[in-house]
C-alpha positions as CSV (number, residue, x, y, z in Angstrom):
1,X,-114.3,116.2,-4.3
2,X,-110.7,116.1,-5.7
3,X,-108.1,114.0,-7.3
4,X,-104.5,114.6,-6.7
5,X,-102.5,112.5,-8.9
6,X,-98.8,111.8,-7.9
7,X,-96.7,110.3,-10.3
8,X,-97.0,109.9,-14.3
9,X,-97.3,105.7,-14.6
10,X,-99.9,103.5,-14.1
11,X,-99.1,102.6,-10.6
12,X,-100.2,105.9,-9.4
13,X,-102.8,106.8,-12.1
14,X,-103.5,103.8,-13.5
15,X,-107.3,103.3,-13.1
16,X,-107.9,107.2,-13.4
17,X,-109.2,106.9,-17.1
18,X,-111.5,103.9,-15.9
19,X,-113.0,105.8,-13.0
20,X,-113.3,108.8,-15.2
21,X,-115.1,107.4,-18.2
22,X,-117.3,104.6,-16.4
23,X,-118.0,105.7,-12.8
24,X,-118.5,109.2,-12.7
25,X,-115.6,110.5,-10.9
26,X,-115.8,113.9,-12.9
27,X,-114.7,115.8,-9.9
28,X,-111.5,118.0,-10.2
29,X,-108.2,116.4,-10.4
30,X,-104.9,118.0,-10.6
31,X,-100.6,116.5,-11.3
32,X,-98.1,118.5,-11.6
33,X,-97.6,120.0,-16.2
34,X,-95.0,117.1,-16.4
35,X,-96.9,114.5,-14.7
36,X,-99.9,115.7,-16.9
37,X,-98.3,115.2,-20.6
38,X,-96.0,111.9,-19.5
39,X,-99.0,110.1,-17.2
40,X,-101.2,110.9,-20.8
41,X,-98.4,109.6,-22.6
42,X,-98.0,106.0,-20.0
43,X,-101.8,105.7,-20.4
44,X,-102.0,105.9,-24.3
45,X,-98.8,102.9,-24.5
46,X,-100.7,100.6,-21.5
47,X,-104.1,100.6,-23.6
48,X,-102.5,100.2,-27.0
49,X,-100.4,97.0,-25.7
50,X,-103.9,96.3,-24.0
51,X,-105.4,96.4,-27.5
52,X,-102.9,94.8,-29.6
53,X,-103.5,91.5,-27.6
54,X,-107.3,91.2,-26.5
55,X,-110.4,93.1,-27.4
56,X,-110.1,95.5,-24.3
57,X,-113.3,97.6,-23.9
58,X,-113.2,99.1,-20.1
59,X,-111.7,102.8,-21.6
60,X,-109.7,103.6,-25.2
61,X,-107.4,106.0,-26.1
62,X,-110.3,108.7,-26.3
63,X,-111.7,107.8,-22.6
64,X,-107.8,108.6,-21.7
65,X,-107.5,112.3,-23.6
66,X,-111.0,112.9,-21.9
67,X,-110.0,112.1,-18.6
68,X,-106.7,114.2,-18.7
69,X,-108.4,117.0,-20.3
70,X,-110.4,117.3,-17.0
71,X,-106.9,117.6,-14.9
72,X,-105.4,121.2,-14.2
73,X,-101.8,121.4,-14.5
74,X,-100.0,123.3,-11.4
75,X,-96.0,124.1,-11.1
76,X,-94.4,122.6,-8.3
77,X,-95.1,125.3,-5.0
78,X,-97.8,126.6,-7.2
79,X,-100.7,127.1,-4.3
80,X,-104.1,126.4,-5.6
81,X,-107.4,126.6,-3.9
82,X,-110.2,123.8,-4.5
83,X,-113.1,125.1,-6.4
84,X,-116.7,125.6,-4.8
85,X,-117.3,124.8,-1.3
86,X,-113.9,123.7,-0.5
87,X,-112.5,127.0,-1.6
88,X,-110.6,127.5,1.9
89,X,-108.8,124.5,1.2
90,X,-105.4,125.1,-0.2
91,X,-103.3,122.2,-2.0
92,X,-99.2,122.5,-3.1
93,X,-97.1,120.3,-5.2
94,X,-93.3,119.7,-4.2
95,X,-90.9,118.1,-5.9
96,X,-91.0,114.1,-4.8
97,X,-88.3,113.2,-7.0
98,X,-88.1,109.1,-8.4
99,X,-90.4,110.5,-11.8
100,X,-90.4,113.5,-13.4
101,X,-93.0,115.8,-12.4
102,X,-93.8,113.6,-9.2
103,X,-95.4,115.5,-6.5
104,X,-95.9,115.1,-2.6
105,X,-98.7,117.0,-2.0
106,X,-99.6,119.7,1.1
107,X,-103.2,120.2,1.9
108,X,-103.9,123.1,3.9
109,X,-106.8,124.6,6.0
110,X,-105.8,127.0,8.2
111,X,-103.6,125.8,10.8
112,X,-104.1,122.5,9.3
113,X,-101.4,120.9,7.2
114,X,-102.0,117.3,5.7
115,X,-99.0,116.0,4.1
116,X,-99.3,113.6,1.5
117,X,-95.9,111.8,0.7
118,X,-95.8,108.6,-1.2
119,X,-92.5,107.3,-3.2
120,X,-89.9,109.9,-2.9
121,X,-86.7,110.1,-3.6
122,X,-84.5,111.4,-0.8
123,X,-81.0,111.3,-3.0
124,X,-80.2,113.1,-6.0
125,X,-79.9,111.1,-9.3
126,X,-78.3,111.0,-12.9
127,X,-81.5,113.3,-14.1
128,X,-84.0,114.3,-11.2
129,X,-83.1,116.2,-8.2
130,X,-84.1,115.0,-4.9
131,X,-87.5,115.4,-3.0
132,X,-88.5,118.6,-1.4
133,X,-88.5,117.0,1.5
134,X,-85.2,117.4,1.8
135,X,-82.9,121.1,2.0
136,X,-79.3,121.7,1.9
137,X,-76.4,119.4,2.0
138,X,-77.1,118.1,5.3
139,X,-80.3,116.6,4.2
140,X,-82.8,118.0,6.8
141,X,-86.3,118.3,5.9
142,X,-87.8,121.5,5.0
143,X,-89.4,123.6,7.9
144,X,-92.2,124.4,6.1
145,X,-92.5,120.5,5.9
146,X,-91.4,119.5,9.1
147,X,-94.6,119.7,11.6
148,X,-97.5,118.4,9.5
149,X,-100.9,117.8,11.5
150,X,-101.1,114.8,9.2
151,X,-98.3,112.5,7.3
152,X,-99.4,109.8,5.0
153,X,-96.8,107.9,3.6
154,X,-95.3,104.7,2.0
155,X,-93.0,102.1,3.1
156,X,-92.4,100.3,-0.5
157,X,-88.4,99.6,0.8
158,X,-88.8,99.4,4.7
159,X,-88.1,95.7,4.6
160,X,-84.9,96.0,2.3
161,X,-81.6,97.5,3.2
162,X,-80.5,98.5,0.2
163,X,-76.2,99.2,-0.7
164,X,-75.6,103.2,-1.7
165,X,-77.3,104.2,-5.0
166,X,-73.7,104.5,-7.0
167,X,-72.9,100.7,-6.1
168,X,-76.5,99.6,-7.7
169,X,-75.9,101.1,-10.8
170,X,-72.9,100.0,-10.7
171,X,-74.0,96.3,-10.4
172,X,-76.5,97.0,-12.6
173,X,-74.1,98.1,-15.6
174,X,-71.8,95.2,-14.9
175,X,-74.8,93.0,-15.3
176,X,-75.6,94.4,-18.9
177,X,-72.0,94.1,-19.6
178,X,-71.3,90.3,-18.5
179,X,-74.1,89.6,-21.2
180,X,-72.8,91.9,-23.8
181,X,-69.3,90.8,-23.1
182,X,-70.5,86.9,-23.8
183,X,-72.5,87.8,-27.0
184,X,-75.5,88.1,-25.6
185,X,-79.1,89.9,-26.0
186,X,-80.3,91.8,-22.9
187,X,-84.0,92.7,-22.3
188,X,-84.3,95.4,-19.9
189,X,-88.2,95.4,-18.4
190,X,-89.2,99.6,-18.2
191,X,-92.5,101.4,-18.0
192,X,-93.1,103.9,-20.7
193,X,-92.8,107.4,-19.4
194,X,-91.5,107.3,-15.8
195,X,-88.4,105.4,-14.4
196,X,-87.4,104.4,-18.0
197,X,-85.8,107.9,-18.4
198,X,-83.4,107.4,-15.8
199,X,-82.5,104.1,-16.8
200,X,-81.7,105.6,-20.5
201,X,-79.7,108.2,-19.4
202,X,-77.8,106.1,-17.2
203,X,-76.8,103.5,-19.5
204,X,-76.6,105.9,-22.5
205,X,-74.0,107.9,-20.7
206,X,-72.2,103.9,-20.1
207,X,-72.6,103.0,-23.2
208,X,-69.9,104.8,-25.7
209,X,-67.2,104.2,-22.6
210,X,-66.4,100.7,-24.6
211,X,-66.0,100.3,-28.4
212,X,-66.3,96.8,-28.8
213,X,-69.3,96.5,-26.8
214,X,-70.3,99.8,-29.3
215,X,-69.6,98.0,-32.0
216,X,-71.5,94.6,-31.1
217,X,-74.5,95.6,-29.5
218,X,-77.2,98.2,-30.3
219,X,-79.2,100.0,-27.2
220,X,-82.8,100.3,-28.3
221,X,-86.2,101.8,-26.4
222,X,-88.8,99.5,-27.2
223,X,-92.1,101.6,-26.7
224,X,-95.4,101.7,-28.7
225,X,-95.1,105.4,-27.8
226,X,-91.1,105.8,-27.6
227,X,-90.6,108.8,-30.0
228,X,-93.0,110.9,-28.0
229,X,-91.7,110.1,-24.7
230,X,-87.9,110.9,-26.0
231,X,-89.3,114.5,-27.2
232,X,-91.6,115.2,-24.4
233,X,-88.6,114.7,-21.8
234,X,-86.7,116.8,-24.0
235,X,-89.4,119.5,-23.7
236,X,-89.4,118.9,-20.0
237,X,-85.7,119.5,-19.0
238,X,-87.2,122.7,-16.4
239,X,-88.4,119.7,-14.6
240,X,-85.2,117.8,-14.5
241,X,-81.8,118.1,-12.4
242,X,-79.9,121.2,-12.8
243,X,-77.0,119.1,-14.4
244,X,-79.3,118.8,-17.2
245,X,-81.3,122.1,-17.4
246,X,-77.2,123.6,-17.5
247,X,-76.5,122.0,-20.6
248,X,-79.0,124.3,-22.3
249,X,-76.4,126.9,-21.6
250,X,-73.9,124.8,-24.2
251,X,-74.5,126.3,-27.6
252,X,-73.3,122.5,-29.1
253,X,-75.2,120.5,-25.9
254,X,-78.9,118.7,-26.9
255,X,-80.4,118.4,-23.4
256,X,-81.5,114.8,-23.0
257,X,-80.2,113.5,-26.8
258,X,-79.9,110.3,-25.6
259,X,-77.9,109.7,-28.7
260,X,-76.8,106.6,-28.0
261,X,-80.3,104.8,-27.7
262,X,-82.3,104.2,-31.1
263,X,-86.0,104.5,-30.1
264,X,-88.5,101.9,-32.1
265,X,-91.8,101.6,-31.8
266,X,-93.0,98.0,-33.0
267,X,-91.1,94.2,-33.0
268,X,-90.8,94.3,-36.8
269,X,-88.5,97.9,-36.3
270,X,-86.3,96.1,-33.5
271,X,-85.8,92.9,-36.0
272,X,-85.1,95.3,-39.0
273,X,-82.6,97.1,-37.2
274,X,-81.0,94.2,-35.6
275,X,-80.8,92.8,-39.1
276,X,-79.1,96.0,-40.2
277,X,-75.3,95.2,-38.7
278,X,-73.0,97.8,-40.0
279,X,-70.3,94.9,-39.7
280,X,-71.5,92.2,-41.4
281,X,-74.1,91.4,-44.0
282,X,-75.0,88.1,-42.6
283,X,-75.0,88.2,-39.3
284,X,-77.9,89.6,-36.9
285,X,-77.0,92.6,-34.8
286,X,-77.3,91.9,-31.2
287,X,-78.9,94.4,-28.4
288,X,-79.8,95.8,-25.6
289,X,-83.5,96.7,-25.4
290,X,-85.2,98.8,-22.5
291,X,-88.6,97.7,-23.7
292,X,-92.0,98.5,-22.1
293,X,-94.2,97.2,-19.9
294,X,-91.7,97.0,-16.8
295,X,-94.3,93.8,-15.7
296,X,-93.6,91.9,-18.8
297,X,-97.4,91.0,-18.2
298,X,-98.1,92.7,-21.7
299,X,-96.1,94.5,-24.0
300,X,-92.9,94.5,-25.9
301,X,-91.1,93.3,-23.0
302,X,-93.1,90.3,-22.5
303,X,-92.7,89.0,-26.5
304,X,-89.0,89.6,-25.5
305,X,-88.5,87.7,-22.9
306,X,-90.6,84.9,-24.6
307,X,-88.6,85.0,-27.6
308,X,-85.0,85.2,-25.9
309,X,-84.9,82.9,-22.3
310,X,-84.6,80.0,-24.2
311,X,-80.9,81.3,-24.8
312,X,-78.7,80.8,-21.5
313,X,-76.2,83.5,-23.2
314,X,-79.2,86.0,-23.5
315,X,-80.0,87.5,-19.8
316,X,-83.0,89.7,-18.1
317,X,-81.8,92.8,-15.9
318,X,-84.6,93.9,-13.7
319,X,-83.9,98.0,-12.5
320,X,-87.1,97.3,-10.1
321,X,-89.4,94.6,-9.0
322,X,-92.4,94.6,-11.4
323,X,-96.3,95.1,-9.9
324,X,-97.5,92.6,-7.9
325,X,-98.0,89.4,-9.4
326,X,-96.5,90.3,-12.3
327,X,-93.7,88.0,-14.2
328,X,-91.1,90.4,-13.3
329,X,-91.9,90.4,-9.3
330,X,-92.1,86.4,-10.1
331,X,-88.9,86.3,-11.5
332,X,-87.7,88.6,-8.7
333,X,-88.8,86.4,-6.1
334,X,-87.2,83.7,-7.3
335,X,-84.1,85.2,-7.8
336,X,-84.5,87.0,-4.1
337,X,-84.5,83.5,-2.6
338,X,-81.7,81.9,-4.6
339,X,-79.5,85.0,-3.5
340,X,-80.5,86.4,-0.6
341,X,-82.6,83.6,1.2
342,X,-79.9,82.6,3.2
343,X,-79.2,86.0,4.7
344,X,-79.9,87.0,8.4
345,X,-83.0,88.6,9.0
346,X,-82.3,92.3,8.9
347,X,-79.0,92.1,7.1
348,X,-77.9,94.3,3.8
349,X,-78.8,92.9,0.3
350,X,-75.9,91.3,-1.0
351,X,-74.4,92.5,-4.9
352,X,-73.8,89.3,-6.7
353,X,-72.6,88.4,-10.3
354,X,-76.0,87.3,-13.3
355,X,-77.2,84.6,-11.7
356,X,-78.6,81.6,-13.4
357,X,-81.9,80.0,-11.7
358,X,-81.7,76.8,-12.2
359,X,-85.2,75.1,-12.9
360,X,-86.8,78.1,-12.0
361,X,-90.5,78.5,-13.5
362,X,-92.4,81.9,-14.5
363,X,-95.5,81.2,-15.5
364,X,-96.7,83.6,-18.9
365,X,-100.0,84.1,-20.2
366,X,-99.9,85.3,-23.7
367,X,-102.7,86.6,-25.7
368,X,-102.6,87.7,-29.6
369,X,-104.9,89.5,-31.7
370,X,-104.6,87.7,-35.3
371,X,-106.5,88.2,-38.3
372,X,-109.2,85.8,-39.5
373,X,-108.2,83.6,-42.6
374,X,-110.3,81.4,-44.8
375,X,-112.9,79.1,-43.3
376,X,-112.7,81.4,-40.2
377,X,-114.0,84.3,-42.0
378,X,-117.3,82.3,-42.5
């Protein structure tokens, strides 16, 4: 009778545009106005790196705009009652933090409360603010919140204790830099619209802290869509932590610039601006590239990481584990049991220096779609 879409990537709405255009699920659907124009935005990059490698035919960019023209776009604690016969039945968007415009939802009836959780944030970061789950400093839940007849929730990171969110990124940055720091490309895996835009802010604000690195390395976003995903956040700040949405207050501040990160959209851009070294006329630029699809299944990301692990002074930094059965949750396994598969049961993930995996095996399938020539065309 209704769809209430959660988060803007295609973990959470993924098969919405197929179930849409092929199966008849016309009913009402409704995200949050962010989650609306960046989950459009995910969709249109996953089918054009669908497209660019296979003849894929289950929904196009058209299905997509069709399917999102049918959602209704709600603020968050913006109540809205279900049309027709379910019109006593009362749903609300709150803040989940982790992606911009994510929602936990409440569905009301009366007394009734069902409260629909899944991947929130409970801490504050560089450009969201935490969930709504959580009020004040103390980090209680919110009362209106607290007693729901129903919970329904996740447990993607019940099995991992994980160190304090400033120690991560901090591991995370000193990984980038080991490989920087030895000459060294870096592939970061992202998806298109979602987590990607806190990974960018976070290493745009790292970046200009070190002028060699500055002057060795470029920081590129690697996204068939990567223009439009850079304005679109930019139009979206209202939705974003209130570190950001102050800087709109600064008559010289750009709210989400990102000016350290050169967006291209295609492989032929990347080479052309790697070739382009402001420091020498024959030698290749090296980088840093947050390129999409965070599985490395498809996409930029995956011609990447073909094109540079041959190169033991190249290195892959993963900011999450990648779908299931993807080369990037592969490659996280692996790395998982060279690390941490000694550990206790129970006991905190360890922070460890780039690891090499030594004989380690990821298998990738790799399609093309190449032109026809001569006897082919016959």
């Amino acid at each position: 009778d209704a769809v209430l879409l959660s988060h803007p990537d295609a973990a959470h709405l993924g098969a919405y545009p197929l179930a849409f255009s092929r199966y008849g699920m016309t009913c009402p659907a409704y995200a949050t106005q962010a989650a609306h124009l960046m989950g459009r935005l995910c969709m249109q990059d996953v089918v054009r790196s669908l497209k660019a490698r296979e003849e894929f035919v289950l929904f196009d960019e058209r299905d997509v705009d069709a399917a999102f023209e049918n959602i209704t776009p709600l603020q968050y604690s913006q109540p809205k009652s279900l049309s027709g016969k379910h019109s006593d039945i009362v749903i609300t968007a709150h803040a989940a933090g982790h992606t911009i415009g994510g929602a936990i939802w409440t569905i009301s009836n009366g007394a009734e409360v069902v409260l629909y959780a899944i991947d929130f944030n409970q801490m504050n970061e560089k450009h969201l603010n935490r969930c709504s789950l959580m009020e004040g400093s103390t980090g209680t839940v919110a009362s209106r919140l607290m007693r729901p007849s129903l919970l329904i929730t996740d447990s993607y990171n019940a099995l991992y204790k994980l160190p304090t969110r400033a120690k991560r990124a901090e591991c995370f940055l000193d990984s980038i830099h080991s490989a920087v720091k030895r000459g060294g490309n870096v592939l970061v895996p992202v998806d298109s619209t979602a987590r990607v835009l806190e990974i960018a802010y976070v290493i745009n604000e790292w970046w200009p802290k070190d002028k060699r690195r500055r002057d060795s390395h470029a920081l590129f976003l690697l996204a068939r869509c990567g223009r439009k995903t850079k304005s679109f956040a930019q139009s979206l700040v209202g939705w974003m932590a209130d570190s950001i949405e102050s800087q709109l207050s600064d008559k010289d501040g750009k709210p989400f610039e990102l000016r350290h990160v050169t967006v291209v959209q295609s492989m032929d851009e990347l080479d052309r601006k790697m070739r382009s070294d402001p420091k020498s006329r024959t030698r290749a630029r090296k980088a840093v590239v947050l390129a999409t699809l965070e599985g490395m299944s498809l996409g930029y990301s995956q011609e990447l990481f073909v094109r540079w692990t041959s190169d033991k002074s190249n290195a892959i930094v993963l900011p999450q584990r990648g779908p299931p059965k993807s080369p990037t949750r592969d490659l996280f396994n692996k790395w998982w049991e060279h690390t941490q598969g000694n550990l206790p049961r129970n006991s905190p993930m360890k922070l460890v220096a780039p690891t090499l995996l030594p004989g380690a095996e990821v298998q990738v399938t790799i399609k093309r779609r190449v032109p026809l020539e001569g006897s082919e065309l016959d």
